[in-house]
C-alpha positions as CSV (number, residue, x, y, z in Angstrom):
1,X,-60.8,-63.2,20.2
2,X,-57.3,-63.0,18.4
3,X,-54.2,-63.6,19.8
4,X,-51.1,-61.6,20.2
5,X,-48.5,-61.6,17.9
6,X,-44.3,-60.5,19.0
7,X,-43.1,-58.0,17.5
8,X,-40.2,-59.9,16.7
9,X,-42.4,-62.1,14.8
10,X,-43.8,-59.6,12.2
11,X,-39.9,-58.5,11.8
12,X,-38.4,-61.9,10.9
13,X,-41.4,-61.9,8.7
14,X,-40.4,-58.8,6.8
15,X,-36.8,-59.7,7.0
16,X,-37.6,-63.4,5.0
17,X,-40.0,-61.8,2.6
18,X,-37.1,-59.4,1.6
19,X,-39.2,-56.2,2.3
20,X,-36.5,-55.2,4.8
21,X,-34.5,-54.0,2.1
22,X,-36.8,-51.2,1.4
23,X,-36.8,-49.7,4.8
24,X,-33.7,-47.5,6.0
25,X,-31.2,-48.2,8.5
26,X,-31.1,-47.8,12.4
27,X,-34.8,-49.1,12.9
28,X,-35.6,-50.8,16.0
29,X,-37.4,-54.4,15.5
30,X,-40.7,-52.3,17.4
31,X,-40.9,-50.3,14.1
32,X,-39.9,-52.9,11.3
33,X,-43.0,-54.8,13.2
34,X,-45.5,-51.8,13.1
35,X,-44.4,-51.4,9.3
36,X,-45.3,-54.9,8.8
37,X,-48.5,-54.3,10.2
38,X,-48.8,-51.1,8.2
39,X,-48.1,-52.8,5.4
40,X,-50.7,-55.7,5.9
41,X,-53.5,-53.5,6.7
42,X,-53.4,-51.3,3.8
43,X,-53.0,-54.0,1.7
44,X,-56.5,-55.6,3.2
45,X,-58.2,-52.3,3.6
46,X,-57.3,-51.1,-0.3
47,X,-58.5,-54.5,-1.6
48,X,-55.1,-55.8,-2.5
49,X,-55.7,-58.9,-0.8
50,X,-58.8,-60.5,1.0
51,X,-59.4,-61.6,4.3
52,X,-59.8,-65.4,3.5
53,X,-56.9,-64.8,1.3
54,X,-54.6,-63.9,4.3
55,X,-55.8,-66.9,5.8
56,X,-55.1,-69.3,3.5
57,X,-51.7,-67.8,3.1
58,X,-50.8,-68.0,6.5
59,X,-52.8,-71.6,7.6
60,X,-50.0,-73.4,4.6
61,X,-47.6,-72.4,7.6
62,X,-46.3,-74.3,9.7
63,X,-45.6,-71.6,12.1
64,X,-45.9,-67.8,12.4
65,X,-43.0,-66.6,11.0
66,X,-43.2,-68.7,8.7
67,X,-47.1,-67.2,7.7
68,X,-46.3,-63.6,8.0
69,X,-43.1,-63.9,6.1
70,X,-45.6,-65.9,2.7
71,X,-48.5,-63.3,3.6
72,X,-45.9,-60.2,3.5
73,X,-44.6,-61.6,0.1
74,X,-47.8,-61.8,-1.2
75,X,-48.8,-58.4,-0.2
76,X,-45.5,-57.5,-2.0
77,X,-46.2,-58.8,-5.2
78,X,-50.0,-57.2,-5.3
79,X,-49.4,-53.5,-3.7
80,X,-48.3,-50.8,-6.2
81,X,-47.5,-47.8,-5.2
82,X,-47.5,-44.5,-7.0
């Protein structure tokens, strides 16, 4: 069973791992969290990270923000876009 995440959570996240830069301006916190989502997911579905890699990432945390914020830098640094 997983556990509910706030949105506000996967924002901070974005914000720390400096991805917030690359969004534009006058986005609500609802969509900067459903980008971070996005942004996970493709990552894990186009093998640009692993599941047991997102885990690891995130369990060095000591809390969410903290996880989502190393696990959305890391997708950062492996996702290429054309």
């Amino acid at each position: 069973m997983g556990v509910k995440v706030k949105g506000s959570v996967f924002a901070e996240g974005l914000r720390r791992a400096g991805l917030r830069e690359c969004l534009g301006g006058g986005i609500t916190r609802h969509a900067l969290a459903d980008a971070a989502e996005a942004l996970i997911a493709y990552a894990w579905l186009n093998g640009y990270v692993a599941l047991d890699e997102c885990v690891a990432v995130m369990g060095k945390t000591v809390d969410a923000v903290e996880g989502l914020s190393a696990l959305l830098a890391t997708v950062k640094k492996k996702v290429t876009f054309p």
